[in-house]
NULO-520172 format. One line per 10 residues: number of its first residue (from 0); their letters; for each residue y, z, x of C-alpha. Coordinates in steps of 0.02 Angstrom, whole numbers, always signed. Each point is the difference from the previous one (the first is absolute). Layout:
NUM) a) Y,Z,X ~ ... .
END
This chain:
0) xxxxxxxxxx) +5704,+3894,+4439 ~ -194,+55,-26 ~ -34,-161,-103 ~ +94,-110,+152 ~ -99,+65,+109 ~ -153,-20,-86 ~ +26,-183,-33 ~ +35,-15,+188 ~ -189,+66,+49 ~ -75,-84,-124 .
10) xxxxxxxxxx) +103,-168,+45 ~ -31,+21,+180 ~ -210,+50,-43 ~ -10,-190,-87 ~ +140,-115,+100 ~ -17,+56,+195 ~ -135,-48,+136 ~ -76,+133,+122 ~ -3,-25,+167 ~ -167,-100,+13 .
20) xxxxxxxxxx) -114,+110,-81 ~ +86,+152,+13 ~ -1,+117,-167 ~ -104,+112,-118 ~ +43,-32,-170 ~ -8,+84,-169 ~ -130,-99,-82 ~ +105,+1,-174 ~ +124,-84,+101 ~ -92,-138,+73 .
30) xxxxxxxxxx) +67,-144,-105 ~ +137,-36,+133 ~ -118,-8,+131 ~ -108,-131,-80 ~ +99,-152,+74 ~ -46,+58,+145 ~ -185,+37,-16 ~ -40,-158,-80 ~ +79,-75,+134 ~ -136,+94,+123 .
40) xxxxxxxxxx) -144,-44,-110 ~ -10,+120,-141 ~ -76,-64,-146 ~ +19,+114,-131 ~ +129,+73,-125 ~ +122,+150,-6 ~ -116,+73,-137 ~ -156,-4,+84 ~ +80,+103,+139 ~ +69,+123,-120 .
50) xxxxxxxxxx) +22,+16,-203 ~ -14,+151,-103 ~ -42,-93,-150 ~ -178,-69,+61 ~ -130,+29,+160 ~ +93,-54,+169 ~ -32,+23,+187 ~ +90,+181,-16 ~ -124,+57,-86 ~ -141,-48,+139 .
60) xxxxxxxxxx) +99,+107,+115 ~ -26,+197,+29 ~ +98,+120,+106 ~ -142,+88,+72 ~ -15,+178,+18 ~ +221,-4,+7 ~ -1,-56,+179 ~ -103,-191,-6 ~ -31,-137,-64 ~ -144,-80,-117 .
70) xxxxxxxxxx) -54,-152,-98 ~ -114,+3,-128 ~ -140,-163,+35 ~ -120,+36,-159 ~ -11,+20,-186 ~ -76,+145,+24 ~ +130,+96,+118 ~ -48,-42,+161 ~ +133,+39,+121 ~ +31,-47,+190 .
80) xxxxxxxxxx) +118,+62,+91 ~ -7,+48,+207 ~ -99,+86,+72 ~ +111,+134,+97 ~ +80,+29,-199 ~ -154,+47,-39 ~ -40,+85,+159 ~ +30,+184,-46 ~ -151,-29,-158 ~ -133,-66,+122 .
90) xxxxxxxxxx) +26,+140,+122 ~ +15,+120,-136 ~ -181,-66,-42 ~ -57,-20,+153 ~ -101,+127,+121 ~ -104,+23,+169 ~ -160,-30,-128 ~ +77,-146,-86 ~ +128,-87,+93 ~ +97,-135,-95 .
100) xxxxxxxxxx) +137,+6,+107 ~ -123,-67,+135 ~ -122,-98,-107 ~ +95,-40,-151 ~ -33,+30,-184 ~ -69,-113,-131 ~ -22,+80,-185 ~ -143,-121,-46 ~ +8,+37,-201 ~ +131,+70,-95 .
110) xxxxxxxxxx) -101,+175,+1 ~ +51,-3,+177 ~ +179,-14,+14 ~ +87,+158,+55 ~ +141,+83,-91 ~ +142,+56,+98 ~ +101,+155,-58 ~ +171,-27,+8 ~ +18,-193,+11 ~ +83,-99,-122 .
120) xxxxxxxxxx) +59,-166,-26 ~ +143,-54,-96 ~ +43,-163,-98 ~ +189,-68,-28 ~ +19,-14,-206 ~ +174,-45,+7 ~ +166,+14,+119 ~ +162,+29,-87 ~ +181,-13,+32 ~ +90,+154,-67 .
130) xxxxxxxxxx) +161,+1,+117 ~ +84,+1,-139 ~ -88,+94,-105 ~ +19,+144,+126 ~ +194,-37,+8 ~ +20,+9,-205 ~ -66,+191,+1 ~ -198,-16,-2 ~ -79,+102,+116 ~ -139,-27,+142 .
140) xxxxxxxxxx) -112,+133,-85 ~ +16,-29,-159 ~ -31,-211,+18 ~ -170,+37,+119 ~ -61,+136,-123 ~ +49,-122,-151 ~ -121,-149,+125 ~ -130,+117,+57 ~ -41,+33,-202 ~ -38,-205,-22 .
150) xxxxxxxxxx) -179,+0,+45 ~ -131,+122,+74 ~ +4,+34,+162 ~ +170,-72,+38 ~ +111,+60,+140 ~ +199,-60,+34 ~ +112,+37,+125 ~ +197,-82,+3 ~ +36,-54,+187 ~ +162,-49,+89 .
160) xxxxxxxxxx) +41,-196,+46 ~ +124,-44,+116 ~ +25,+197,+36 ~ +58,+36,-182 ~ +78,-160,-59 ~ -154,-52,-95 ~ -147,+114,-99 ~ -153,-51,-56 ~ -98,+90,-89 ~ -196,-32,+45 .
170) xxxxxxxxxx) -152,+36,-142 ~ -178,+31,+71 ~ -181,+17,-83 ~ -73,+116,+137 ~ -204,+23,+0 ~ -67,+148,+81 ~ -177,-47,+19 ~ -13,-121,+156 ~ -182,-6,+101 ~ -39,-63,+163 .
180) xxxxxxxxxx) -114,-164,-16 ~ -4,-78,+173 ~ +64,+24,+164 ~ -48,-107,+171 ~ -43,+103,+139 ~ +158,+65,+109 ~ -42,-119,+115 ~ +50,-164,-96 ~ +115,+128,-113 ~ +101,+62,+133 .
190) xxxxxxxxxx) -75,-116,+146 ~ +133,+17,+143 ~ +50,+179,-38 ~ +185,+49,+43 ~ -42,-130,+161 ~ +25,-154,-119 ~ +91,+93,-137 ~ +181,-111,-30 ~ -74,-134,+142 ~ -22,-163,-40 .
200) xxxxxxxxxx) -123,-103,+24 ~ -109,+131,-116 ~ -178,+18,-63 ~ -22,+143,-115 ~ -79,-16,-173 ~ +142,+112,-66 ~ -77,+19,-166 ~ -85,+136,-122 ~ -79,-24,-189 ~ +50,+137,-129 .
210) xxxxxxxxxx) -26,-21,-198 ~ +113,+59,-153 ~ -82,+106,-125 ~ +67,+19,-171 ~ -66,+95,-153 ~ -101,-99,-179 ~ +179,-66,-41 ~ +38,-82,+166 ~ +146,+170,+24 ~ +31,+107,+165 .
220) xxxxxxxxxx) -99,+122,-11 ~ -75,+145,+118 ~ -158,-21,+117 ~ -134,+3,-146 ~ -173,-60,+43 ~ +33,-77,-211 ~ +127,-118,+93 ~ -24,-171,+15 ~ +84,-135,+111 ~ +191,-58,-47 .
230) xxxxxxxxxx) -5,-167,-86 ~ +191,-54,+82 ~ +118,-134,-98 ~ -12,-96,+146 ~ -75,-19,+178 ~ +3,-121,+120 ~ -105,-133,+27 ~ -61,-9,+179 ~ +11,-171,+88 ~ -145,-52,+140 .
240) xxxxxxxxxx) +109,-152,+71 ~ +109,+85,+132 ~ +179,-29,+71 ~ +71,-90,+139 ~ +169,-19,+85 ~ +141,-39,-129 ~ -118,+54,-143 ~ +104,+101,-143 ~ +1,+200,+27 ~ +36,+140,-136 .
250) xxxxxxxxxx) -18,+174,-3 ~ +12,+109,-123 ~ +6,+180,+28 ~ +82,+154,+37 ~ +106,+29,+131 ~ +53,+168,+65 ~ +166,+22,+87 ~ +121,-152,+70 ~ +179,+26,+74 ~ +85,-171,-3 .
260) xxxxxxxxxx) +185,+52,-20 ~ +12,+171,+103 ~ +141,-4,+125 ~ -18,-4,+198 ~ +32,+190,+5 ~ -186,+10,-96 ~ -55,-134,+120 ~ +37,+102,+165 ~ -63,+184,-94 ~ -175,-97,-36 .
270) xxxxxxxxxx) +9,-97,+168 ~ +55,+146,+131 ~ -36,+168,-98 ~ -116,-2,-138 ~ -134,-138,+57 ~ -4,+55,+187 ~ -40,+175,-27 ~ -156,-8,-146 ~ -72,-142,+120 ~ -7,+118,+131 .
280) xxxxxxxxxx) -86,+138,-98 ~ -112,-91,-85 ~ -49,-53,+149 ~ -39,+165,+68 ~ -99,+50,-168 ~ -107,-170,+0 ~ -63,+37,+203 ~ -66,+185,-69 ~ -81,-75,-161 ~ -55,-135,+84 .
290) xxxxxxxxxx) -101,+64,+147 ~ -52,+141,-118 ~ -96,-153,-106 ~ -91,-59,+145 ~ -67,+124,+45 ~ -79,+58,-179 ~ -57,-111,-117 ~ +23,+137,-153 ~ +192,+18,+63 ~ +40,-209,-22 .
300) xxxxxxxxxx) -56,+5,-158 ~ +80,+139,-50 ~ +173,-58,+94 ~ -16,-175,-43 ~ +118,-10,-124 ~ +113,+116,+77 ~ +20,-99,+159 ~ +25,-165,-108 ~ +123,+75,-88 ~ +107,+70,+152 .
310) xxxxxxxxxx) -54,-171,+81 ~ +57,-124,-117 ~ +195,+56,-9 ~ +9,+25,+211 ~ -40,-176,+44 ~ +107,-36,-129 ~ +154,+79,+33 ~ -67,-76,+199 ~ +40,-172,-68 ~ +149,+22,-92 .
320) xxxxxxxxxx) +116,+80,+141 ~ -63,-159,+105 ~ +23,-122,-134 ~ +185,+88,-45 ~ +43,-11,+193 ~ -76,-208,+15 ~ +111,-22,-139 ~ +155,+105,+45 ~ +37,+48,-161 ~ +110,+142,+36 .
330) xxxxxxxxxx) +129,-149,+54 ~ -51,-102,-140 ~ +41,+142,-109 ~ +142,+22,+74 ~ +77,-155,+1 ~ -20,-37,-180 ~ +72,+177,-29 ~ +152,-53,+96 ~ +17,-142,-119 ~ -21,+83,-159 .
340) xxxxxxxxxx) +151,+116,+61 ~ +102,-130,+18 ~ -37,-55,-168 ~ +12,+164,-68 ~ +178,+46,+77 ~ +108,-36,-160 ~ -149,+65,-117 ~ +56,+175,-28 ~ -180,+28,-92 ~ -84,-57,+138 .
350) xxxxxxxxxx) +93,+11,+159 ~ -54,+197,+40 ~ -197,-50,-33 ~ -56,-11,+185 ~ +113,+144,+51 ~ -68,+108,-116 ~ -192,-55,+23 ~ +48,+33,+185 ~ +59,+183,-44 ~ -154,+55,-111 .
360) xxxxxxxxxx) -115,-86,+137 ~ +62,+126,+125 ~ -2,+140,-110 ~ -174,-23,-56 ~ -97,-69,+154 ~ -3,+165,+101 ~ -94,+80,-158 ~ -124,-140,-56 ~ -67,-11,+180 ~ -38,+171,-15 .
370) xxxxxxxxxx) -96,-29,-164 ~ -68,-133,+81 ~ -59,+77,+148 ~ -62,+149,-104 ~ -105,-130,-107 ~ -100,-54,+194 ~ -20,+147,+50 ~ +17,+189,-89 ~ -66,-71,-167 ~ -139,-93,+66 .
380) xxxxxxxxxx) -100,+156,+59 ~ -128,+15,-113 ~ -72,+199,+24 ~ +192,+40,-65 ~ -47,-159,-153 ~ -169,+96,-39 ~ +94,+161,-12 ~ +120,-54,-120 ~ -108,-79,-103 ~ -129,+122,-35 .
390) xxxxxxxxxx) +110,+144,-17 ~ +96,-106,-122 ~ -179,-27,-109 ~ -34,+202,+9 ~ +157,+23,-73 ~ -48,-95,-162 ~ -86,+87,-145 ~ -168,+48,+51 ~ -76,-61,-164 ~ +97,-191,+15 .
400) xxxxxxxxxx) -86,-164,+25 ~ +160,-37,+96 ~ -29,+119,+125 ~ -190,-54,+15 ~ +54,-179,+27 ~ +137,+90,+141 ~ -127,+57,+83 ~ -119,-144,+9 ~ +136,-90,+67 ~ -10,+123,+134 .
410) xxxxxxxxxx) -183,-1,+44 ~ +24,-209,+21 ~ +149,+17,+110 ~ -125,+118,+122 ~ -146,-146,-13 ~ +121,-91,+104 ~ +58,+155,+122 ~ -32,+49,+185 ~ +62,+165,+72 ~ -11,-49,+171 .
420) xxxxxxxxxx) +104,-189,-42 ~ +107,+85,-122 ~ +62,+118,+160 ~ +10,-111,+114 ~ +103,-98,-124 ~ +107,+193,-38 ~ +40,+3,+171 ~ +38,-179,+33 ~ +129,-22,-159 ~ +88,+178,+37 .
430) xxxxxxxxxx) +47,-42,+169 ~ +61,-173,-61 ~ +104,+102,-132 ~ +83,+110,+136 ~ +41,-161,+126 ~ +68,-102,-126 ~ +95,+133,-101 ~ +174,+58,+22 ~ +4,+177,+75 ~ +122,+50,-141 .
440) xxxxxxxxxx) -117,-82,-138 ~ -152,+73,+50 ~ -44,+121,-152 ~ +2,+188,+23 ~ -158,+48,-78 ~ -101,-120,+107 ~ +98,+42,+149 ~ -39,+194,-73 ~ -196,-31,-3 ~ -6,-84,+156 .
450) xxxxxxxxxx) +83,+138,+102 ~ -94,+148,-90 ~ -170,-66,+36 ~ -4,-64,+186 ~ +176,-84,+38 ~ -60,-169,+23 ~ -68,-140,-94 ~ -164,+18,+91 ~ -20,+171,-22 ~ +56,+4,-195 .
460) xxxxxxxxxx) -133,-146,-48 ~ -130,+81,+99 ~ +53,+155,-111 ~ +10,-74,-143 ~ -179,-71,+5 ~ -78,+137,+57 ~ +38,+119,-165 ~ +27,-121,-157 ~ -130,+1,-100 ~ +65,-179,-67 .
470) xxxxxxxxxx) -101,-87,+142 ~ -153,+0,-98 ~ -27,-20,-195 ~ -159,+142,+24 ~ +168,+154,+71 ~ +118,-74,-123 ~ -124,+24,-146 ~ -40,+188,+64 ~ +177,+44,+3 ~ +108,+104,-136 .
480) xxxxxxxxxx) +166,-77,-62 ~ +74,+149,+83 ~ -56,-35,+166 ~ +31,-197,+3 ~ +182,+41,-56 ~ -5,+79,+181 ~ -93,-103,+80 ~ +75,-102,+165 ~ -24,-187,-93 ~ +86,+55,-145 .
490) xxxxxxxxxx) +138,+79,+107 ~ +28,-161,+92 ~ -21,-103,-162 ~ +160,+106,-62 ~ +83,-51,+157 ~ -13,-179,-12 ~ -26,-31,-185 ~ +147,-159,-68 ~ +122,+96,-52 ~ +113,-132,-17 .
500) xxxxxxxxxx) -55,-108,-138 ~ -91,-159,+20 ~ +54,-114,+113 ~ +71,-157,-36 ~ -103,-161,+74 ~ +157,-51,+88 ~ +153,+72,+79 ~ +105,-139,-102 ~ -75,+79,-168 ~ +73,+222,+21 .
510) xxxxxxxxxx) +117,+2,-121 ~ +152,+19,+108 ~ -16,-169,+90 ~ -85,-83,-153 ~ +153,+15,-110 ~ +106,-123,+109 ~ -154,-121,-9 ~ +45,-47,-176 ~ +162,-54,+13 ~ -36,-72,+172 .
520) xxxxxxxxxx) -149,-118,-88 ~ +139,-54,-147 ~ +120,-34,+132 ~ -126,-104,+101 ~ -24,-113,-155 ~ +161,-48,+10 ~ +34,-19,+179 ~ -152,-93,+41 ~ -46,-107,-179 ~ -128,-125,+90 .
530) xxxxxxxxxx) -104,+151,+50 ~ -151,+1,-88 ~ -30,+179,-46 ~ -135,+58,-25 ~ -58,+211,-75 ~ -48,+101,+148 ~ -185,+43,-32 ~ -50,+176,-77 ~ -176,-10,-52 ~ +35,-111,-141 .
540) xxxxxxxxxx) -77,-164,-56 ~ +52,-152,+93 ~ -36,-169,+34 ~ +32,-88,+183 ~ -55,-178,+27 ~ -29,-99,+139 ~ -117,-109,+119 ~ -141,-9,+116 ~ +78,-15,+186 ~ -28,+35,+173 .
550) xxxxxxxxxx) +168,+50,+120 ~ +40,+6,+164 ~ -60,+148,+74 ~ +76,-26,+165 ~ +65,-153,+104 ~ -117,-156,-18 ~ -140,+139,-76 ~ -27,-64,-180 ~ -107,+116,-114 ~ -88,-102,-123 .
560) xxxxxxxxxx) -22,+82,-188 ~ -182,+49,+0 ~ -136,+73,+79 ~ -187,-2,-23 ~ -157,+82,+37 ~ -15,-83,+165 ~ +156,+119,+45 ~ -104,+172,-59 ~ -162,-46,+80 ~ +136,-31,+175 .
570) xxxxxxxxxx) +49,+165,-26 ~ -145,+91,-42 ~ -46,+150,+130 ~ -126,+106,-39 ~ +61,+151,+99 ~ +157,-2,-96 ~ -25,+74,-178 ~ +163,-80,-55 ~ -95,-185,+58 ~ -165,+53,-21 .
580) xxxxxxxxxx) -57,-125,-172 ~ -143,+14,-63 ~ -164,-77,+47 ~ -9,-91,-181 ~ +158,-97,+80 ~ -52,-43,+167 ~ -168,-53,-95 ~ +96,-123,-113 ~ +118,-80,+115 ~ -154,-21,+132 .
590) xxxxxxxxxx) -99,-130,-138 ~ +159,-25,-75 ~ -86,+3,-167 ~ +189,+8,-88 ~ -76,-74,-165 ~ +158,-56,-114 ~ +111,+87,+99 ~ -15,-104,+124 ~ +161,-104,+56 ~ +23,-154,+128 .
600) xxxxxxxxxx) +129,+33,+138 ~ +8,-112,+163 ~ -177,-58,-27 ~ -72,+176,-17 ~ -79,+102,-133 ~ +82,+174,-35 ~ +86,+114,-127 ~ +192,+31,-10 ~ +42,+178,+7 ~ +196,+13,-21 .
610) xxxxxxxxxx) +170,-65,-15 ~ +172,-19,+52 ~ +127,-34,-129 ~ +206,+50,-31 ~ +12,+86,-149 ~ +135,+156,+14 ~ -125,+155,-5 ~ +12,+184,+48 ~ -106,+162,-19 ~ -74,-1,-190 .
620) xxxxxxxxxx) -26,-163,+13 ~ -178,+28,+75 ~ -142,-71,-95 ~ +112,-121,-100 ~ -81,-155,-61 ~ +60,-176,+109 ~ +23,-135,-129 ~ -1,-180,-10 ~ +75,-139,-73 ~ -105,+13,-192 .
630) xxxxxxxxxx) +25,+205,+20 ~ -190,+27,+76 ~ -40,+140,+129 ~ -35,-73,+160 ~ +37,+143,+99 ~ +37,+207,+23 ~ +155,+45,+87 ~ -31,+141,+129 ~ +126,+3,+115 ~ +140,-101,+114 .
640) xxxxxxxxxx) +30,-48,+192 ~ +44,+106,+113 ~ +174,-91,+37 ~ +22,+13,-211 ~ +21,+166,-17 ~ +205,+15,+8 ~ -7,-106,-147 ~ +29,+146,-106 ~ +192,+4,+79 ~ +10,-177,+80 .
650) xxxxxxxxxx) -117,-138,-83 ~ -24,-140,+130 ~ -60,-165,-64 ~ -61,-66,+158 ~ -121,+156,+45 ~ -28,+91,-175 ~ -182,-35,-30 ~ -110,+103,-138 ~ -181,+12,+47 ~ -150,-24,-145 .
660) xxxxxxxxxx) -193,+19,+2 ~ -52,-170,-48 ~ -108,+2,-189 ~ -164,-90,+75 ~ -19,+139,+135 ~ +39,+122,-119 ~ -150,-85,-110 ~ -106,-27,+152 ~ +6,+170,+45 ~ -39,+64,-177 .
670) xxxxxxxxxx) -156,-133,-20 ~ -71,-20,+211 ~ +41,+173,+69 ~ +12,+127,-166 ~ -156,-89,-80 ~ +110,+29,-170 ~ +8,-189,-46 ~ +2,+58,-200 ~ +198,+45,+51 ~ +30,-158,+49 .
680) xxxxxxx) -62,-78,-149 ~ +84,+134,-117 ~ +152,-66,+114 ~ -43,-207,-21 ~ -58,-17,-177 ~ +168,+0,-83 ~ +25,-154,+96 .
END
């Protein structure tokens, strides 16, 4: 039965069509998609996609820092990826003195570049089958631990296809020594803020420069200043000619978390419960940090990242619960639900599937929506975060390195910390907790410390604040282990701490509801065989291809593919930092001295700045190269439409749009505005 069904994914992975260009797909599976991209202009082979037995694209392609993507554009490890992936390392750099966030960063010799503890980038070395390996007897552990002893530096992980039905086990070279080398000024970076973020038309240079360094032999290796830059098996050559509508589109990348084949019971928990509720208190958190950051430049740099982070999901999820209601896909679900039970009546295997995902949905929801509501607000206060933490490094031996590096973990996290926002913030996310929270799930020790110090929310945060010694690095540092065992943070940090377990990305993956998924996904195969079906992504490596295209955004409102400077220097508003560009841009575009970047468009001069294009992309996928036809980077993905976000549940060909920085801005902005024009030719000269 295992080897039938195996035959039957791999059958449908090379036979069926997607829906347009609907899919994300294993790249060691891409021969039966080949048809197809040839037909849409590709030009080159299975094997220069991906091979383990010479240099392919896969090995141009990072996962960045576990959460991004990146493509490496030089012999000599030069890596691009977006800029809000590498947000976090250019704030971590930056300060009221020297400002990168603002002004931007350009190392402008290797000396220069600036290491960045913690970040690493990984590289694919192989993908591997072992379904059946797993069913014979092997273990997980003991076939990553046999893979992780290959090479230096080599991580593996085994993840779950088709909710169980396939494994694949995934090898990794990771490097640990990644510096900052370039970033534009927020402005172009981020230009449009949370205003333009998912909107299209869009301006914003989403893009950042980081190199790999490895040690004399070319091997991961620690930050060393002996290190020298990664010479890669392959990187991608960058092309100068541009795109246009129809124009071949492939990305290869990572993409995070997909839910193609959940049931309408997940559809109606995301679309009435889940969504709904962390909209509402992000929204809440984003007004405090927000007006906080206006009103002191030290606190927007220090919550910059913060409020892009807690930004970036709530437009988001914004999107999606309009784009799952345009689409009605509750009924749609529905309705081919109501089919499949017809099919399934005489299938004794199969007929009980929806009934019993039905069951487990309504014995889990109540308790994940909890979690999830926990995860917004009671674990997001970070006085209770700094508490846990640094107790947790005390408790280490005194003498350990490990406890050291614990504890300047902690003195970073307080860089970025401001009593008065972070109780604000306290107050704000514990009030949230108590209006959203079951009166009968509301936990006893919280409930406990709230009614011994004050009775109200108010009155406890006001409390709380007033005798931690947490709410400063300086009282933290004076403090015995005795006392901050005692002390009010560490109290509530007890309170609220997970103790639950992680929580899975999706309601659709706790174990309970997950287990009919399996069976559910075979039986799928079989009731609907012209389906092309496709892995739900999981922050593996996958290939989606495409075109350039414009859509429809509404009735007789057409929204050509591209945009170009013309559209920033429209927007530009000095007393909005978000619009505010630099001079250096306002300067260029007013003697529109564009050099080689210059382009022709209805008998003007100007520089294109992004893209519209309908490759099938999700979170992780930021900072993945946009290839052509002859496999040549002509663009970074950063992000997708507004009306694209549901395509995580509900992929719709007519709207689904991904959104890329176009290359010659990218390389405008390095050479015109960043003065760093050696990048560009570090970038060019493999050409």
């Amino acid at each position: 039965m295992k080897k039938k069904l195996l035959t039957l994914l791999l059958s449908l992975a090379v036979l069926l069509p997607a829906t347009a260009d609907e899919g994300m797909w294993l790249p060691s599976l891409i021969s039966g998609r080949m048809k197809e991209m040839r037909a849409k202009g590709f030009r080159l082979s299975t094997e220069d996609i991906y091979s383990i037995n010479r240099a392919s694209m896969k090995d141009a392609v990072v996962l960045f820092g576990g959460f991004c993507t990146g493509e490496i554009v030089s012999k000599e490890g030069l890596v691009l990826t977006n800029h809000h992936c590498g947000y976090d390392a250019i704030q971590f750099h930056s300060s009221v003195e020297h400002d990168y966030l603002t002004h931007g960063f350009w190392a402008r010799n290797r000396q220069e570049e600036l290491p960045n503890e913690g970040l690493y980038v990984r590289i694919l070395v192989r993908m591997e089958d072992v379904t059946e390996q797993l069913a014979a007897g092997q273990t997980a552990q003991a076939i990553i631990e046999a893979a992780k002893a290959e090479g230096k530096g080599y991580q593996a992980s085994i993840e779950q296809m088709y909710y169980g039905n396939q494994q694949f086990l995934f090898v990794y070279q990771q490097f640990d020594d990644v510096r900052l080398v370039g970033a534009p000024p927020s402005s172009i970076g981020k230009f449009g803020g949370d205003t333009d973020n998912w909107i299209w038309p869009r301006h914003t240079g989403d893009f950042s420069l980081f190199r790999i360094y490895a040690d004399a032999n070319n091997e991961p290796a620690a930050y060393s200043t002996d290190n020298v830059p990664y010479q890669p098996k392959r990187h991608f050559k960058v092309s100068t000619q541009g795109v246009k509508e129809g124009d071949f589109t492939m990305i290869y990348g990572f993409p995070g978390n997909t839910q193609q084949y959940i049931t309408s019971d997940a559809v109606k928990y995301i679309q009435h419960r889940s969504d709904p509720m962390k909209i509402d208190l992000r929204t809440r958190r984003l007004e405090i940090i927000g007006k906080a950051q206006e009103a002191d430049p030290k606190v927007r740099i220090q919550y910059a990242a913060k409020h892009a982070n807690i930004a970036n999901a709530w437009k988001k999820w914004q999107g999606e619960v309009m784009g799952l209601e345009r689409l009605n896909t509750i009924f749609k679900k529905e309705s081919y639900e109501a089919r499949f039970r017809a099919w399934a009546l005489d299938k004794p295997e199969y007929a009980h599937l929806l009934d019993s995902l039905e069951a487990a949905y309504a014995s889990v929801a109540d308790r994940y929506y909890l979690e999830e509501l926990k995860n917004e607000t009671l674990r997001t206060i970070e006085l209770a975060k700094l508490a846990g933490r640094t107790v947790a490094a005390l408790k280490l031996d005194p003498k350990s390195e490990k406890r050291q590096e614990a504890l300047r973990e902690v003195e970073a996290l307080y860089k970025n910390y401001d009593v008065n926002v972070d109780r604000a913030l306290t107050q704000c996310v514990l009030a949230g907790f108590a209006e959203y929270c079951p009166a009968e799930s509301y936990p006893k020790n919280l409930q406990s410390l709230i009614a011994k110090h004050g009775g109200t929310v108010e009155a406890y945060t006001e409390y709380l604040y007033a005798n931690s010694r947490f709410t400063s690095l300086e009282k933290a540092q004076e403090a015995t282990i005795e006392t901050l065992l005692l002390d009010p943070a560490y109290l509530l940090y007890l309170a609220v701490r997970n103790t639950q377990g992680r929580l899975p990305r999706n309601l659709s993956n706790v174990a309970a509801i997950g287990r009919w998924y399996k069976p559910y996904l075979k039986a799928l195969m079989e009731f609907d065989p012209e389906r092309a079906f496709f892995p739900d992504a999981n922050m593996t490596l996958r290939v989606s291809y495409g075109s350039i295209a414009g859509y429809e955004y509404a009735d007789g409102e057409y929204h050509i593919p591209h945009t170009t400077i013309d559209g920033i220097i429209a927007k530009d508003n000095p007393e909005i930092y978000d619009y505010d560009i630099p001079q250096s841009l306002r300067n260029l575009y007013a003697t529109k001295d564009y050099g080689r970047w210059a382009v022709e468009m209805n008998g003007r001069q100007t520089v294109p700045v992004c893209f519209l294009a309908t490759n099938h992309t999700t979170g992780g996928n930021s900072g993945s190269p946009v290839l052509n036809g002859r496999g040549e980077l002509v663009g970074i993905n950063f992000d997708r439409t507004w009306r694209s976000t549901m395509s995580d549940i509900d992929f719709d060909p007519t709207l689904c749009r991904n959104i890329a920085v176009d290359i010659r801005y990218v390389l405008m902005v390095i050479d015109r505005i960043g003065g760093a024009g050696y990048l560009v030719d570090e970038m060019l000269a493999s050409k």
